[in-house]
N, C-alpha and C positions, 0 to 999 in steps of 0.2 A: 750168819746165813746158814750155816751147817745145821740148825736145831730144824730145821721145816724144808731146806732144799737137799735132798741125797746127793752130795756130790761128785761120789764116784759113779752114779747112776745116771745125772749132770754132763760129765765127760763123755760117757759110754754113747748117752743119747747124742749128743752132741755130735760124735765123730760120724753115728751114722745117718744125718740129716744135715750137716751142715760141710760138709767139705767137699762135695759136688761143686759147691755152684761161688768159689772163692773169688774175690776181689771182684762180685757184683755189686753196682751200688742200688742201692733201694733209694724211694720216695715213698712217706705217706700224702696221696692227694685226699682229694675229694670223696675220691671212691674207694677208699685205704690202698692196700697196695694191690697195681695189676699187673701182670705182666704175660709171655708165653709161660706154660704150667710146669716147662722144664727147670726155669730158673728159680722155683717160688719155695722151695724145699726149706730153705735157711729162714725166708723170711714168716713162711708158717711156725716155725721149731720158738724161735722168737716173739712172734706174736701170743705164743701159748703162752709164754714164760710171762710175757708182758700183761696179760688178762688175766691173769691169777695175784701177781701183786698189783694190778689197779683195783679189782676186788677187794682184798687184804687192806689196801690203800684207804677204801670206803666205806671201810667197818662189815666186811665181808655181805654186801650187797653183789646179785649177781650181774656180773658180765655179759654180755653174748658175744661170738665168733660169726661169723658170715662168711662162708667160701662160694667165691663169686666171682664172674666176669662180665653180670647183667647183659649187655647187646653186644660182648666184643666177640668172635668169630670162635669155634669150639676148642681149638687149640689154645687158648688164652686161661686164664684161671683168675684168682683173685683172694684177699680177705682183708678181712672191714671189724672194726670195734668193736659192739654198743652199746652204750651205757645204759643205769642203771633204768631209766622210766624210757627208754626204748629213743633217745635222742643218740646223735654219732658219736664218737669219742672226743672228747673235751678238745680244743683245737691245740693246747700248750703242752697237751701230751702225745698228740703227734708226731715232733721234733725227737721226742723221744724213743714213740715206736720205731722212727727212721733210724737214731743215731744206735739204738740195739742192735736192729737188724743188722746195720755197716759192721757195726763191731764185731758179730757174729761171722760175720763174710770176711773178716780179714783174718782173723785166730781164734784159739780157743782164747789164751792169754789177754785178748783184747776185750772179747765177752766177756771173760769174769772179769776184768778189772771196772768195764762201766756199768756190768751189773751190780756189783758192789758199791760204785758210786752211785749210781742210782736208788737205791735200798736206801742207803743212809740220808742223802739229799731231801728225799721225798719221807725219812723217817718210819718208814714202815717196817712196825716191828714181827720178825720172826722168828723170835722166842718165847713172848706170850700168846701164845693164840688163842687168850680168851675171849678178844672182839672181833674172830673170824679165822678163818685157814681158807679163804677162796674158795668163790662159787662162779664155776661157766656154764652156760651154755651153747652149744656149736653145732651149728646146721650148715647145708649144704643145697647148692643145686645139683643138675642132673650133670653134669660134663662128665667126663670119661676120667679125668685125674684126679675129680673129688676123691674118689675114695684113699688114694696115695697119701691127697694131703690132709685130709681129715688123720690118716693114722702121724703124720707129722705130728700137728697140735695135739693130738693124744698124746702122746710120745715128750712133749714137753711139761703137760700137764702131772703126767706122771712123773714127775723128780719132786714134785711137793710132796714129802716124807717124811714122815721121823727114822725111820729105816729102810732097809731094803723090801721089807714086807708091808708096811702097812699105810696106807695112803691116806693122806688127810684131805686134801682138798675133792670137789666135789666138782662132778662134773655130767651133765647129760649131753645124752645125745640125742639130737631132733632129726636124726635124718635127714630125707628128703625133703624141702620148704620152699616157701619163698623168701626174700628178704623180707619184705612186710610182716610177715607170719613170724619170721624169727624176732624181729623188734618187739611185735605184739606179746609174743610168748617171755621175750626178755623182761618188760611193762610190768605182765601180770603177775610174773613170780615173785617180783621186789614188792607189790604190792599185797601180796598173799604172804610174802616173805618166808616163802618156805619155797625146795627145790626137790620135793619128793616127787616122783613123775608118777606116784599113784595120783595125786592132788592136783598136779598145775600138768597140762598136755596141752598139744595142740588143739583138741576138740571146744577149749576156752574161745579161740578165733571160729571157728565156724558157728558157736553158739550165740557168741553176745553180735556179730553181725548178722547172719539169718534172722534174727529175733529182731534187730531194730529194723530191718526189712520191712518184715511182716507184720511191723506193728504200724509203719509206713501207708501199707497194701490195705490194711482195716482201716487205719484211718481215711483215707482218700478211695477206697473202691475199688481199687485194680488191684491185679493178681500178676506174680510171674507166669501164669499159662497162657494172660490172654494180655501182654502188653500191647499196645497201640501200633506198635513197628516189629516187624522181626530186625533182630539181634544176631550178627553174625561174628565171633568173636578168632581173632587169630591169637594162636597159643604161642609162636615162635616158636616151636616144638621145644618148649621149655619146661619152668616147673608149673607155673599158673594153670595150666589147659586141665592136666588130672586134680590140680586142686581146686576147681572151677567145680568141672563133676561130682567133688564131695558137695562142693556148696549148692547145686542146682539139685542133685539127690536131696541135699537134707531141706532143703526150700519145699518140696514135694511131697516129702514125709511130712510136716510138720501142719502141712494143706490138706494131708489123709487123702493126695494123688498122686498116682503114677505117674511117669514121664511113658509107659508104655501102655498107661487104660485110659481111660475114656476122652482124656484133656493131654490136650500136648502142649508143647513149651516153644515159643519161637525164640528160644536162644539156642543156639549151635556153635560147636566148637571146631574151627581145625587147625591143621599145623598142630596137631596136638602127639605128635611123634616123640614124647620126651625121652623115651628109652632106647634112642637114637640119636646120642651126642650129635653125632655128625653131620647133622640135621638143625642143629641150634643156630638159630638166625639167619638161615639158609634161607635169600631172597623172600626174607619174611621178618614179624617183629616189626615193634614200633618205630625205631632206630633206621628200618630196612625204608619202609613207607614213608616218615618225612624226611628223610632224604633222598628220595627218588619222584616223593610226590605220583607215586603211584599205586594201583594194588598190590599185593601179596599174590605169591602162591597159594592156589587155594579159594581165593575169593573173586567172586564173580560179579559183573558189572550188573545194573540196571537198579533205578529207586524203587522200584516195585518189588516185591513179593506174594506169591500166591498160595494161600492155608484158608482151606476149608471153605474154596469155593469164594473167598474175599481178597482184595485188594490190599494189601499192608502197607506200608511204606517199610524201608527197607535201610539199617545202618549197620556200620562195618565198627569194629574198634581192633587196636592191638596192642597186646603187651609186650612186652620185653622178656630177655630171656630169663629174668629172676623176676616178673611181674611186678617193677615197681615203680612203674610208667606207662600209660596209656596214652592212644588218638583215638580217634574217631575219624570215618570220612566215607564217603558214598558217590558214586557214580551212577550217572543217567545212563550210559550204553557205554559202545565199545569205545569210543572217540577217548583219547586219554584227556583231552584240555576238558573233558565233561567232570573228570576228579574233582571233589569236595575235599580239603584237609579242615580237620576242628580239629586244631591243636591243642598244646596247652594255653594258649592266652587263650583261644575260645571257652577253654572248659574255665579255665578264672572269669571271665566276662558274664557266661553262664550262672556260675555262681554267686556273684555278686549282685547280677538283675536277678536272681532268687532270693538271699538275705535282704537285699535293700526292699521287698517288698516284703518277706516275712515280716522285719522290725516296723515297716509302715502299720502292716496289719496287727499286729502286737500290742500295739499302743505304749510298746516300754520307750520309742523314739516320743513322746506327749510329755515323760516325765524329765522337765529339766535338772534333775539332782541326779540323773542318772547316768549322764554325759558316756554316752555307748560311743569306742571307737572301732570304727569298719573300715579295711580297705583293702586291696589289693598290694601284694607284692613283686617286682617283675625285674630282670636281669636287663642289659643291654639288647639282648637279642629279642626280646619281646618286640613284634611288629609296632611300628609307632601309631596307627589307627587303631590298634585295642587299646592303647594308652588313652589317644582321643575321646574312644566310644566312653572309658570309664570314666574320666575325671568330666568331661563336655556332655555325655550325655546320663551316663549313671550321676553325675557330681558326688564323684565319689573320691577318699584320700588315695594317690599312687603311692608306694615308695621303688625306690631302685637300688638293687645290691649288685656288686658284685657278680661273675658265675658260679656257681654253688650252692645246691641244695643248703648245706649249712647256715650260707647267708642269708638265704632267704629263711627259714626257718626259726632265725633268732631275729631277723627284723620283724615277724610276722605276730612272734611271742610278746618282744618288749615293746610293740606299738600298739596292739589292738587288741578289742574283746575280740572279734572276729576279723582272722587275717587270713587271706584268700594269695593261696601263692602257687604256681607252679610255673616250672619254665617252660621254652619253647616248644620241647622232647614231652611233654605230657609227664615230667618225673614232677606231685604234689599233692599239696594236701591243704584243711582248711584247719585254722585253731585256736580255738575257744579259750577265751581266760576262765577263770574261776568266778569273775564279776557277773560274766553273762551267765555263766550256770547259776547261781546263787538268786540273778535277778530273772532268771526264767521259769525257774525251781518254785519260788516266793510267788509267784503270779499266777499261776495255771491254776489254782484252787477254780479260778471264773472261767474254766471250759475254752478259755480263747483255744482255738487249731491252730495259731500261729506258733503260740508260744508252745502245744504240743508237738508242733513240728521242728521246730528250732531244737524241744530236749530233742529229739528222737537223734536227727543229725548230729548232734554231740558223739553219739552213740554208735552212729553209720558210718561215722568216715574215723577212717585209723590214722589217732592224734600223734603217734609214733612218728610216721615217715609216710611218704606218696607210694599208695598200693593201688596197683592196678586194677583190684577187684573191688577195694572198700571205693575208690574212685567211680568204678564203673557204676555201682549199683548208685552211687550218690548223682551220677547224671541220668541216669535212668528215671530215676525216682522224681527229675527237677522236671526233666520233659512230660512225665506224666500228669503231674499235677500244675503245672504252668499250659498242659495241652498245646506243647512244643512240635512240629514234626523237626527233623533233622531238618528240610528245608529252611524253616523259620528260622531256626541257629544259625545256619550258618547267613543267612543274610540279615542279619543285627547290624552288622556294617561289615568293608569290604579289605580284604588287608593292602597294602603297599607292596609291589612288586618291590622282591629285596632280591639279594643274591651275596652268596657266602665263598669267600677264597679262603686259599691257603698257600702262603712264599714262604717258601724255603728261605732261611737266615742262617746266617755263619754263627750269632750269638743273641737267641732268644734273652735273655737277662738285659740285654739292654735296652731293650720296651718296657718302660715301667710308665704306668695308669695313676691318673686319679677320677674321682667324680663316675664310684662305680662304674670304673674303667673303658669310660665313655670317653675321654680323654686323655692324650699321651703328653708325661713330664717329660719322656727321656725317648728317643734320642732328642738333643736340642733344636727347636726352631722345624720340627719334622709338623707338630700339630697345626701350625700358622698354617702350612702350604696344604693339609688337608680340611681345614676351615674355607680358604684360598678357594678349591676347587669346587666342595659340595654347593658354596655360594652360587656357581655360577650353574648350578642343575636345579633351582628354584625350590619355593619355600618347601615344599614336600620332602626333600633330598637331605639327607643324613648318612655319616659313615663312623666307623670307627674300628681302631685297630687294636688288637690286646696278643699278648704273646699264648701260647700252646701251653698248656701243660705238661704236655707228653713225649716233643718232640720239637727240635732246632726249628720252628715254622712259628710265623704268627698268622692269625686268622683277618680277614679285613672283611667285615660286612658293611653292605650297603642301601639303601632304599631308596626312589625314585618314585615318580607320578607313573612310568612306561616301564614294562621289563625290558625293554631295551636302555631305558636310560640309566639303571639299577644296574645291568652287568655293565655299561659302559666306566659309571662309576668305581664300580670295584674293582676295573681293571685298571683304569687310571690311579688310585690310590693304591696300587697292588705297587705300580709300578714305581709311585713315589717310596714306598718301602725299599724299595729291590734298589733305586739309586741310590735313597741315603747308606743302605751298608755298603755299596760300592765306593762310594768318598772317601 
């Protein structure tokens, strides 16, 4: 370990990042580690340590860092993996990022002992470094503590040494991003395979998405100036809103029009305050809106719009505070129960009644040898009526995972040419195998606009991860050319009054799932008596219980024909929870 890590540069750093925040335990979840930004010091110092030898590990492909708390309240913080072609970090080294960070939090002595196991275990050698010395790259949102813990993971990165001067491993920094952008950036450098920031920058994402846009916009006739509806976009005064403006500038430049001469743009940004932490997901955000099921700050009711003397129709979306989830949704007047939500099962539903008629129109579903697999992906919490709509009325394949971006995204991979997945929260994406590119690639010689459209969407939506931008423009672009208004979306079919709890439990752990955790194994004989109950609120009626991630609670949702028979439900299985741990 001494030929490539500075040891006593190792301790030095060590003492000044890691002994703050002793005898905290860390998790890596879903969303790597989150926590308040006071306690995250040790497990950023860690994390650095950890993404330079998973690099090393990969024959020195690079890494990315994400410092993030995506929708959680401004005082909170966060960082996240990403591997090599912009996927999350591998799930089995998870355990690992976690049992680092612990060790770190207990001693120095502890650290170096499982860093050492760890090096040898996993074999990675750091005395030849001729198949790599680590490559990161580390980006950030706008929170007030980024910059603390960005010098963290610096500060770890730097002990890859051969001495006290000269540094081997390599490292950029991306600034200010989004998560999507930092995946995307992570994607293309391992494909470029170089990490020169003259060569690989951010400006690769605003290119190859504006460009499959507008190749979109020729194809089919419209223009981002004169879309069919104004576009009213809340930024969660995040990182998305000013990266939006680079995107809608360069959308304009590239049109040879101003957003200030002759053609104006009915897209509008607000909540776009990012240079005001203190403002991040402040009664706004996507996060903010489906769970209140109402507007934002900022955004004003009525389906109408009025530009240049016409009639628009009129939609809302909003991201997240690292833009890597979107809604949608629009209200008729002041009345709240006038609220539209097109979540994400709407935006998968959307998408799917778009591919399933692409491939009709294609003619590549004619050729039998070609056996195309399409379907939707979708968590427990997906409404059970977009289930309906897709498999009953699209007849299309559902599968069900787990919750977890992850899950969905590897069932989405190993099942289909084309797999349409997002969860409830608007966090997804769609993802093409290599078969359909190859077989859409081979066929477009005959001018089909199907099969030109299908390449361009390869193109448009970011195959990395759920971006609220590369998403938005790919619903934009479906309603245009399907001559969708938002009205029409949203009455495809109608959802199920549902409703979501949260009981407090003495010991979450002993909720354990199966049947993508639609079903409880453990505590015993607890799922009978909530089979028992849902039976007697009629066929529409469904519940199920699954433990928190985050906190001694489990969650119990519910569905019904009546919103009152939906919270009825959930309060009753709320309640058979709250006995069985009382027994």
């Amino acid at each position: 370990m001494e030929k490539l890590i500075n040891l006593q540069l190792l301790e030095k750093l060590y003492n000044k990042n890691c002994t703050s925040n002793k005898g905290f335990k860390y998790a890596y979840g879903t969303a790597g580690f989150r926590y308040n930004a006071d306690v995250l010091n040790t497990v950023m110092f860690t994390t650095g340590i950890l993404s330079v030898l998973r690099s090393i590990y990969l024959q020195n492909k690079t890494i990315g860092i994400m410092i993030t708390a995506s929708h959680n309240p401004p005082q909170d913080n966060g960082v996240k993996i990403v591997e090599p072609m912009g996927e999350m970090l591998d799930q089995s080294w998870e355990s690992i990022a976690t049992d680092l960070a612990n060790s770190a939090s207990n001693s120095y002595n502890d650290f170096i002992t499982y860093l050492n196991h760890l090096i040898k275990d996993k074999g990675i050698d750091l005395i030849d470094t001729s198949n790599g010395i680590g490559s990161v790259i580390v980006g950030r949102d706008s929170r007030e503590s980024g910059p603390r813990l960005l010098e963290t993971v610096l500060d770890a990165v730097y002990c890859f040494q051969h001495d006290s001067t000269e540094r081997v491993s390599k490292i950029l920094d991306a600034g200010i991003l989004t998560t999507p952008q930092l995946h995307y950036l992570v994607y293309k450098t391992n494909v470029a395979k170089t990490l020169e920031k003259n060569e690989i920058g951010i400006g690769c994402y605003f290119d190859d998405f504006t460009r499959a846009w507008l190749d979109l916009c020729e194809l089919y006739g419209f223009s981002t100036e004169h879309l069919k509806f104004a576009l009213t976009i809340d930024a969660a005064n995040g990182v998305g809103g000013f990266q939006m403006e680079k995107m809608i500038s360069l959308l304009f430049t590239l049109c040879k029009t101003t957003v200030d001469g002759g053609n104006s743009t009915n897209i509008s940004i607000v909540n776009n305050d990012w240079q005001k932490p203190n403002l991040l997901n402040n009664k706004c955000g996507a996060d903010y809106v489906k769970t209140n099921q109402c507007l934002p700050n900022g955004v004003v009711s009525n389906s109408k719009f009025s530009t240049g003397g016409e009639n628009t129709q009129k939609l809302n979306c909003s991201f997240d505070g690292d833009a890597d989830r979107v809604i949608f949704y629009y209200q008729d007047n002041e009345n709240k129960s006038s609220f539209h939500l097109l979540d994400g099962d709407r935006i998968s539903t959307l998408f799917a009644k778009f591919f399933q008629h692409l491939l009709k129109e294609s003619g590549l579903l004619d050729a039998s040898d070609n056996d195309i697999k399409v379907g939707v992906v979708q968590t427990a919490y997906a409404n059970g009526n977009s289930t309906k709509y897709i498999t009953e009325v699209l007849k299309m394949d559902v599968s069900c995972t787990p919750t977890g971006v992850k899950h969905l995204h590897h069932e989405a991979v190993e099942k289909y040419d084309i797999g349409i997945y997002f969860e409830a929260n608007g966090h997804g994406t769609i993802v093409f195998s290599e078969k359909i590119k190859s077989l859409v690639n081979n066929s477009m010689s005959n001018g089909n606009k199907a099969l030109k459209t299908i390449e361009i969407f390869t193109r448009l939506i970011n195959r990395t991860v759920g971006d609220a931008i590369s998403d938005m423009l790919g619903v934009l672009a479906v309603l245009c050319i399907l001559n969708l208004t938002p009205q029409d979306w949203y009455n495809e079919y109608s959802d199920l009054p549902n409703k979501l709890i949260k009981v407090v439990v003495p010991d979450r752990t002993v909720f354990k799932t199966t049947n993508a955790e639609r079903q409880l194994v453990s505590p015993a004989g607890l799922q009978g008596k909530i089979d028992e109950l849902v039976s007697s609120y009629g066929a529409d009626s469904r519940s199920f219980v699954r433990a928190s991630g985050t906190e001694d609670a489990v969650r119990v949702y519910a569905e019904s024909s009546t919103k009152e028979m939906a919270e009825s439900l959930a309060e009753k299985v709320g309640q058979l929870v709250s006995n069985c741990c009382g027994e």
